[in-house]
N, C-alpha and C positions, 0 to 999 in steps of 0.2 A: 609539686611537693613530693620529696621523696617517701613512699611507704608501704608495708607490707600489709594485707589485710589476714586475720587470723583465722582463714579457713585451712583447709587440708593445704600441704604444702610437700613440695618436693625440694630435697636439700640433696646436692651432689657433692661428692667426699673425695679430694684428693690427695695423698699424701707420701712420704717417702717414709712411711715406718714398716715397711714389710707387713708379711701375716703371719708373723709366730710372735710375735710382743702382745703386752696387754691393754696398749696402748688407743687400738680405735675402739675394743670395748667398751674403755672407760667413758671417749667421747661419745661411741653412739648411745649409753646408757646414763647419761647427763643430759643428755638432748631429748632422748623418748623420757624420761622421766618427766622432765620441763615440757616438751612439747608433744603431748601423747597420741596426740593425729598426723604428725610428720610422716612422710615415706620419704629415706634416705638411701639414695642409690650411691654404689662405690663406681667411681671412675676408674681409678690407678690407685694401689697401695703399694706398687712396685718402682715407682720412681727412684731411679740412683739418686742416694743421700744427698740433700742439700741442692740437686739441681732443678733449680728453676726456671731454666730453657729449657727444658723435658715435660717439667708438671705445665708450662706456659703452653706449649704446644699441645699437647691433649686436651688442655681445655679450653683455648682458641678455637680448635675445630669441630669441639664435643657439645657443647654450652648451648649452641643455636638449637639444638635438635629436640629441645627440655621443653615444656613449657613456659611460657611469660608467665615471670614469677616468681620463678626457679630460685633456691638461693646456692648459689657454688660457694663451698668453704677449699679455703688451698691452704693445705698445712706443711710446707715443704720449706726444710728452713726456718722451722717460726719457732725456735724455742732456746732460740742464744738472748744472753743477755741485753743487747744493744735493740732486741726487738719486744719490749717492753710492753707494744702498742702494737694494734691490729689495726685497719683499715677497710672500709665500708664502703660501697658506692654501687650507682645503678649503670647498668650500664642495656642499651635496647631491651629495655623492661623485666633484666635479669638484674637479682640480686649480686656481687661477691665480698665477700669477706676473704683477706688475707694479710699475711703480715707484712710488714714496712721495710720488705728487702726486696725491692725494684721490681717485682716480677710484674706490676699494672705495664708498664713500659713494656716487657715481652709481649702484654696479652694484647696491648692496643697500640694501633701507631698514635690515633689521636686518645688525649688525655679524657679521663671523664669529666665531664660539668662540674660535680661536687665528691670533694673526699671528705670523708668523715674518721676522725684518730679516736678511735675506744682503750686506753689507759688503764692502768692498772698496775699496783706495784709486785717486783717479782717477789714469790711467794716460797717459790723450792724450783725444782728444776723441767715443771711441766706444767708454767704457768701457762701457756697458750689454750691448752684445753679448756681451764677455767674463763678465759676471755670468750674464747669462739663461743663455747655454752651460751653463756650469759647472754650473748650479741644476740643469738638465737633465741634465748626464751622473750628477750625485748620484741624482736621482730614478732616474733609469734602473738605475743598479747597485742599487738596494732599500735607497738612505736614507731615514731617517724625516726630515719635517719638521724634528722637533726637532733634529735632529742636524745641518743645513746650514743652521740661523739661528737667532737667538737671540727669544724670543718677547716680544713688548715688546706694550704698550698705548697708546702714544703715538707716533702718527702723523699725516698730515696728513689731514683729514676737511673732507669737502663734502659738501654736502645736496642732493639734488634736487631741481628747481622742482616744488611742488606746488600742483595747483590749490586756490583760495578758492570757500568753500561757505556758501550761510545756504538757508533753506530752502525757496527756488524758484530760485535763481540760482546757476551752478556758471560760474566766471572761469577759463577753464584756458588755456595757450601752447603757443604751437607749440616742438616740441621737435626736432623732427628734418624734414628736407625731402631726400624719396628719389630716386633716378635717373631718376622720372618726375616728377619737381618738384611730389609729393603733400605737403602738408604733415602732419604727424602729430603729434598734441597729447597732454598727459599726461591726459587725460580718459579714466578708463577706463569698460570699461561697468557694469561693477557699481558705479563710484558714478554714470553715470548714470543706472540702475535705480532705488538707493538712492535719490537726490534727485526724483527724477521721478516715482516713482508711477504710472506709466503715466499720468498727464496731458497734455495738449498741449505743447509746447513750440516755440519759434524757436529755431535757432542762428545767430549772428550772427560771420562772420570778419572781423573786424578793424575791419570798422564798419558802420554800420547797413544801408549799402547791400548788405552781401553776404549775405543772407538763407536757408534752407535752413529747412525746417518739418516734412519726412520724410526719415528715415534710410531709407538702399538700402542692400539686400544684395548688390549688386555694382555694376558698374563700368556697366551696361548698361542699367538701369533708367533712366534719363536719356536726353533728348536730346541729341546732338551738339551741343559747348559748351556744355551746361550745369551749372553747378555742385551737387556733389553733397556727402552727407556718410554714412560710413559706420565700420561698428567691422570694423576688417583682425583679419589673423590673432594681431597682439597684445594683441585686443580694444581698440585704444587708437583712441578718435575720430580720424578720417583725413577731409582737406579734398583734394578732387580735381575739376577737370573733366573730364564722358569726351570723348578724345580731345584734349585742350589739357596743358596745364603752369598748373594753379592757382597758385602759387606765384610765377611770374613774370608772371599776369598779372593776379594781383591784389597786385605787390609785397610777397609774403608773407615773412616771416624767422625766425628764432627766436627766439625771445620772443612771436612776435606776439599777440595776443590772439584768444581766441576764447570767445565766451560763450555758456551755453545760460541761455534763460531756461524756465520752467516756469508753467503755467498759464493 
């Protein structure tokens, strides 16, 4: 049975409204009003507008390190018309609440057990904040999921870019690019492992000229300006130069391509 019990709790905040709006005030002071023992820690309030492969990503790899408990709100996206309705679910003993524009699909490959649709008719033009609240002071007094939404199987689903495989060449994208302008690709290292064989291998960013033939285990192993490639703490292949910005200055983006060939 899905439920929160109403001790001290920690809520994790992600969102695409920047920090000059008045915007996460009004949510975090809707929430500490309703739920006066909460501690709400901010993830991202920098997310570029409306993308949810961005906010999907930070909180893929951010969420495990919380508490069992934890409740993640993802507010990216959630305040067009057509997203009327928030969505609830548990997911490895973590709470998230977000809106019903695909972004479960980025967070998880496998679906949750049970979703839960919380409704609401739109009221002006920031109706989400009113939803999320509410979700929240429910949670908090020890409602069960099932009890603040109604559990449905039809919502909006998106997939996440995954990399192309045959059996010396792994085609993966750059999926995220970090505050140090590292590009970060969906190449993880266990199917590098799996594909590679401990074989030789190139990796090639974005085209043939940017070449890399040893993975470093840190940032250090290089020379100044030179381009490196390693598995971070997500194990997920990471395109950097130490001391530069790989990214802008090898015009790097999302999408972009990055290949390892093997053998």
């Amino acid at each position: 049975m899905d439920e929160i019990k109403s001790t001290k709790q920690f809520i994790t905040l992600t969102t695409d409204w920047g920090q000059h709006d008045y915007y996460c005030g009004v949510l975090k002071g809707s929430v500490y009003s309703a739920c006066p023992n909460v501690q709400i820690v901010d993830l991202s309030h920098d997310i570029p507008s409306y993308n949810i492969n961005n906010a999907a990503f930070i909180v893929k790899h951010s969420y495990n390190s919380f508490p069992e408990g934890t409740i993640h709100l993802i507010l990216v996206n959630s305040d067009s018309i057509q997203f009327s309705k928030i969505l609830a679910f548990k997911h490895n003993e973590h709470i998230f609440i977000v809106p019903d524009n695909g972004i479960i699909g980025l967070l998880f490959s496998k679906p949750p057990e049970s979703i839960y649709a919380i409704e609401n008719e739109i009221l002006g033009s920031f109706t989400s904040v009113n939803l999320f609240a509410q979700a929240l002071k429910d949670l908090y007094d020890g409602k069960e999921l099932e009890s603040i939404g109604k559990k449905v199987d039809e919502y909006e689903k998106r997939i996440a870019l995954r990399p192309t495989i045959d059996e010396s060449v792994i085609s993966g994208s750059i999926i995220y690019i970090d505050s140090y302008k590292n590009a970060i690709t969906n190449i993880s290292r266990s199917l590098f492992n799996r594909i590679g064989q401990n074989r030789a291998y190139n990796i090639f960013v974005q085209s043939n000229h940017n070449k890399v033939n040893l993975l470093s285990n840190n940032y250090n192993e290089v020379d100044s300006g030179e381009l490196l490639a390693l598995f971070n703490s997500a194990n997920l292949l990471e395109i950097a130069i130490r001391n530069g910005f790989a990214s802008e200055l090898l015009n790097l983006q999302i999408g972009g391509t990055v290949r390892v060939n093997f053998g």
